[in-house]
N, C-alpha and C positions, 0 to 999 in steps of 0.2 A: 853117118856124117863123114864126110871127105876129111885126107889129111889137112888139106888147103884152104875148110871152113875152119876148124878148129886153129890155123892158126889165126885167120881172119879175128874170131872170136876174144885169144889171148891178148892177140894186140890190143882190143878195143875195151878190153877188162882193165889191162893196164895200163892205159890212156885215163880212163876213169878212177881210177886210182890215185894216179895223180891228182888231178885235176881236182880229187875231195880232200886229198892231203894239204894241197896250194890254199884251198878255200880255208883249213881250220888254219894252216900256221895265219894265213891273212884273220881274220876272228881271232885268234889269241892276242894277236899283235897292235891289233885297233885301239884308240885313244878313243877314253868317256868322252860322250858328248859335253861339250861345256851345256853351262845351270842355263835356265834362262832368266833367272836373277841374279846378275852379274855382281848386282849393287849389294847383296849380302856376304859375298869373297871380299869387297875391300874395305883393308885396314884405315881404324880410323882412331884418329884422325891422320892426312896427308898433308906433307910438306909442301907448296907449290906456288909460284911464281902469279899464277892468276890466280882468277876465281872458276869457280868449280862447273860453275855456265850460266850465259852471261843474260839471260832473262833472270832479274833480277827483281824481287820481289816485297824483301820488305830490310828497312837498315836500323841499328841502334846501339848504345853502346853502353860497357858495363862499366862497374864502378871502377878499373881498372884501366878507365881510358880507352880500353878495346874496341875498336869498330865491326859489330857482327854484320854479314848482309848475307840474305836470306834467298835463296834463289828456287830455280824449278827442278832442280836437280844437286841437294846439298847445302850445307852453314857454311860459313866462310869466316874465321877471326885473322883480323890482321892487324897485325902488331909489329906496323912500320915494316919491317926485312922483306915478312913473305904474309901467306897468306896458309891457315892448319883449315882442312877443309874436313869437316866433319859429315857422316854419312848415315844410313840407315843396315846397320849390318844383324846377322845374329847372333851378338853379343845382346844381351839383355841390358847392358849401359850405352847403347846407340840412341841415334835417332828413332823416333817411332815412324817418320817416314821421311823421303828425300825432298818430299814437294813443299819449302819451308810457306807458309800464310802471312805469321804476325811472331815479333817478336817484341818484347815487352822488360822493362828492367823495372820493379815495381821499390815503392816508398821500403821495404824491406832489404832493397837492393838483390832480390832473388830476380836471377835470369830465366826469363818463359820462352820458353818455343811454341810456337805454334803451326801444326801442320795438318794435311789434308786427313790423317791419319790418328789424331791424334795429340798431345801435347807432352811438356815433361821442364824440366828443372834442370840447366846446369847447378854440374857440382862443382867445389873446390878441388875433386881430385881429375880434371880435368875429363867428367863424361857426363854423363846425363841419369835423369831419372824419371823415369814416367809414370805420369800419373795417373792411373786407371779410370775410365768413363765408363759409368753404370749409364751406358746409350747407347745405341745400335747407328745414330748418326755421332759419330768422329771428327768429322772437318772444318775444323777451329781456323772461324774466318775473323774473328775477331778478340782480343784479351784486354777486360779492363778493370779497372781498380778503383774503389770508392773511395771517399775522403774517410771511411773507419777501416781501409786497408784489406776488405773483402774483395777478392778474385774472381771475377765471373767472366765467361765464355761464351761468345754467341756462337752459330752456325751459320746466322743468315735466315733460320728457322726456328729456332729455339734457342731459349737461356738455360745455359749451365752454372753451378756454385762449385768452388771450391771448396772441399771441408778437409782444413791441415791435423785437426785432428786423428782423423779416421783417413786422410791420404787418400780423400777419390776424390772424385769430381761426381753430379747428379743433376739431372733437369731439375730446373726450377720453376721454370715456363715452358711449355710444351709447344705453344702456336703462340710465336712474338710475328707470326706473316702471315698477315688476314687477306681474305677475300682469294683476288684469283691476282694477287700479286707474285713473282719469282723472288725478291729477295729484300731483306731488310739491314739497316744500319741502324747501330745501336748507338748513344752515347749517355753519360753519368753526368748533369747538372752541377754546380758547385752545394746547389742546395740537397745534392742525393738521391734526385729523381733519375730515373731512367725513362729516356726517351729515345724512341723506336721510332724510325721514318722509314716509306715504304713508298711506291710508288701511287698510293690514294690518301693515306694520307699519317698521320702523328698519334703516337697512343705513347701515356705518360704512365710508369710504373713507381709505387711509391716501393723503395728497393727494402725498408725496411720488414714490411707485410707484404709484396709481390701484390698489392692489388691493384688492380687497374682505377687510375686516381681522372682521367680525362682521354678525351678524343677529337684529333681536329681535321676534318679531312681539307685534303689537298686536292689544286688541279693543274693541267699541265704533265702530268705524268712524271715528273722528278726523279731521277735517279742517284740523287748524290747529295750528301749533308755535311758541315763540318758545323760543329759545337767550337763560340768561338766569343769568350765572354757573356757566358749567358745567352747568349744568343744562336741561334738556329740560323744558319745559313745553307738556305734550300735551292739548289740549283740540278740542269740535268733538263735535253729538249727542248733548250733555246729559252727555256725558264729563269726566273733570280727570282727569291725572298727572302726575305728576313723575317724572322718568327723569334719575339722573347719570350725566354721561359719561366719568367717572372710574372709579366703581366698576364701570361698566355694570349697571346696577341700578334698580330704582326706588324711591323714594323716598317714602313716610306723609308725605300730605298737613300742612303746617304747621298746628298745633292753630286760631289765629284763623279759618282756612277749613274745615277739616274739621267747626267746631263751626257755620259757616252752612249753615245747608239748604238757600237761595234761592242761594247762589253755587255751594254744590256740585251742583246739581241743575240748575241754570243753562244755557243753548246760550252757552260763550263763544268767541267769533266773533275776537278780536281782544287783544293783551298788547302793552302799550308800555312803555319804562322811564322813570320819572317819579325824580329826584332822584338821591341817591347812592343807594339802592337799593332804592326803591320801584317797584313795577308799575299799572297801570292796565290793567284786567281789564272789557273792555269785554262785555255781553252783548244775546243777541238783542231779548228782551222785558223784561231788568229792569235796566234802565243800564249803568251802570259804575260798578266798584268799583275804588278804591286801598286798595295792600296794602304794608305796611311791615314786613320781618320784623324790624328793630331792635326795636322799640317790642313786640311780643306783645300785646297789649290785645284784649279781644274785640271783634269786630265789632260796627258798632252801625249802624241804617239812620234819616236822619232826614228831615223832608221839608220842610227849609227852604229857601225859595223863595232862587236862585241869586243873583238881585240884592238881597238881604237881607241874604244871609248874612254874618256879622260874622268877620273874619278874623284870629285869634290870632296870640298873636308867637310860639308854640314852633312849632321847625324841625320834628316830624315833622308839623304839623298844614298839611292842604292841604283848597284848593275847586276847585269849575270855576266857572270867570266865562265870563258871557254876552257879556263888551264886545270889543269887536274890539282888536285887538293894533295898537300905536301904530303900526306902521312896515309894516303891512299891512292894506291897502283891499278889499273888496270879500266878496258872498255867502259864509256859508260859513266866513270863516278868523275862530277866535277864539283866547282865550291859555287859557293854564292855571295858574291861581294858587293860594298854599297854602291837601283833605278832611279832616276830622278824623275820628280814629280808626286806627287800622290798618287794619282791613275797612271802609268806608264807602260807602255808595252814593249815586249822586246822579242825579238826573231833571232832564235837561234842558226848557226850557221851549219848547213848541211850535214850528218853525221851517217854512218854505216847502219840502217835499219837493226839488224843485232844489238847495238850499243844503247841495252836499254835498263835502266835502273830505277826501282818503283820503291823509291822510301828519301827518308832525310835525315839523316846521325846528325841531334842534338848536339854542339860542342859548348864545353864549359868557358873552352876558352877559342878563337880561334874561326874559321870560316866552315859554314856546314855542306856536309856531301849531300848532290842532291841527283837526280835521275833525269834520264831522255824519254821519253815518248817512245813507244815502238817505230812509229812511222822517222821517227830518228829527226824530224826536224824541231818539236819543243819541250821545254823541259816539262818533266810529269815526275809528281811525287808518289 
């Protein structure tokens, strides 16, 4: 080998030399990949000005006056200043997951969480408790309470029991959604029965024995119930009934709705209780109606703009206001103040598609937080 190769060679030895030294100090020096669960690094709860994101999902408030709102990412308490956003961390006193469902203040005054993942118990020392589910499905879409203060659970597919005793949670109904339906809604009777409505049709649970006490099918395909003095109100697919759970029977639409065409004909999607016993009768494409069966007065539809509308001193007369409610900030949450008429409808005025809030904070005293519609144009509880 030539002098001339040999230096060829040295050169290119220590050219690679380098070049493997460059590579480890780069490798020593490199920063860990960040988690890809970002949401178990943060502390919680957080201090902040909003809410923690703004599809918003379920609202309620604890004996403390607190307004919790439950969103798809996160708890929210706010208490007037700001808003302590609570999280899913691994801290074993977190949330059980970030995607909050239902949340429930029960005759015990115990605060429930409910989430995709799971459920749990605020505590007094400002965190949570969870309560173990002997069930392989988790996703507590609904939390309710009987008139003897027993805690059960739906999915949407099965009933769960609480038992405070022993601190878990266990099926108690294993198929509350029959046939080839996707999901069911549950509610508790004043008399104690549990009734299950599904898109074919009613099955009645006597809650004391879990036995199946009756069966009424439905048609029209219904996907929406609210329990509403005894009564069953079955809407969902341009559908309306009424069903008492008394008689087991159903019930001739009340004359003020029977005589609207547009609310009977209506997709209503959504029925909240508005006053000592008024409803608000949310629909797809034509707002929301408030319905007062006191008063009987025909329906009447008017199209006065929300921040105009002049607000009467008589009790059965109500509006929706567009202003945000004094003791809660942020996208989204506004009050609900006194529609006139018994039937009445009202169009909300345009809002940012984000600005959406799916619940109604009960107030003791004072005007209720209530929600938008995804599509941003009505309100939806």
């Amino acid at each position: 080998m030539t002098l001339s190769n040999r230096k060829i060679l040295r050169t290119l030895f220590r050219l690679l030399a380098g070049i493997l030294y460059a590579v480890c100090l780069s490798a020593c020096d490199a920063k860990e990949p960040l988690p890809e669960n970002r949401d178990a690094e943060i502390e919680s709860p957080v201090i902040a000005n909003d809410l923690s994101n703004q599809k918003v999902t379920a609202i309620a408030e604890d004996t403390q006056g607190h307004i919790w709102i439950g969103t798809f990412r996160g708890l929210n308490k706010n208490n007037v200043h700001d808003y302590h956003q609570y999280f899913c961390t691994d801290d074993s006193l977190g949330l059980p997951d970030n995607q909050i469902t239902h949340l429930l203040r029960d005759s015990k005054n115990r605060f429930w969480v409910g989430t995709v993942n799971g459920v749990c118990l605020y505590t007094d020392k400002d965190n949570f408790r969870i309560i173990p589910i002997e069930a392989d499905n988790k996703n507590v879409r609904q939390i309710l309470e009987d008139r003897n203060g027993r805690i059960f659970l739906s999915t949407g597919f099965q009933l769960y029991a609480y038992h405070p005793r022993e601190e878990k949670i266990t099926c108690v109904l294993p198929e509350i959604c029959t046939g080839n339906t996707f999901y069911a809604q549950c509610h508790i009777a004043p008399d104690n029965n549990l009734w299950v409505m599904t898109s074919t049709g009613l099955r009645c649970y006597d809650l004391s024995t879990l036995q199946l006490k009756e069966s009424v099918a439905l048609s029209g395909y219904p996907y929406y119930s609210y329990l509403h003095n005894n009564e069953l109100w079955i809407t969902g697919n341009h559908t309306l009934s009424i069903f008492d759970t008394r008689t087991r029977s159903f019930k001739p639409l009340p004359q003020p709705i029977a005589q609207n065409t547009t609310l009977c004909n209506a997709d209503i999607d959504y029925i909240h209780p508005y006053g000592n016993n008024g409803l608000l009768l949310n629909t797809a494409r034509h707002g929301m109606f408030y319905y007062n069966p006191a008063t009987g007065s025909p329906p009447r539809r008017e199209r006065i703009p929300l921040r105009d509308a002049p607000l009467p001193n008589q009790p059965d007369v109500h509006r929706l206001a567009a202003e945000p409610v004094d003791r809660l900030r942020g996208p989204g949450v506004h009050r609900v103040l006194p529609l006139q008429g018994a039937v009445q409808q009202r169009q909300l005025p345009a809002l940012r598609a984000e600005q959406q809030v799916r619940g109604v904070a009960k107030r003791r005293q004072g005007p209720q937080a209530v929600d938008f519609h995804p599509d941003g144009r009505h309100l939806r509880i």
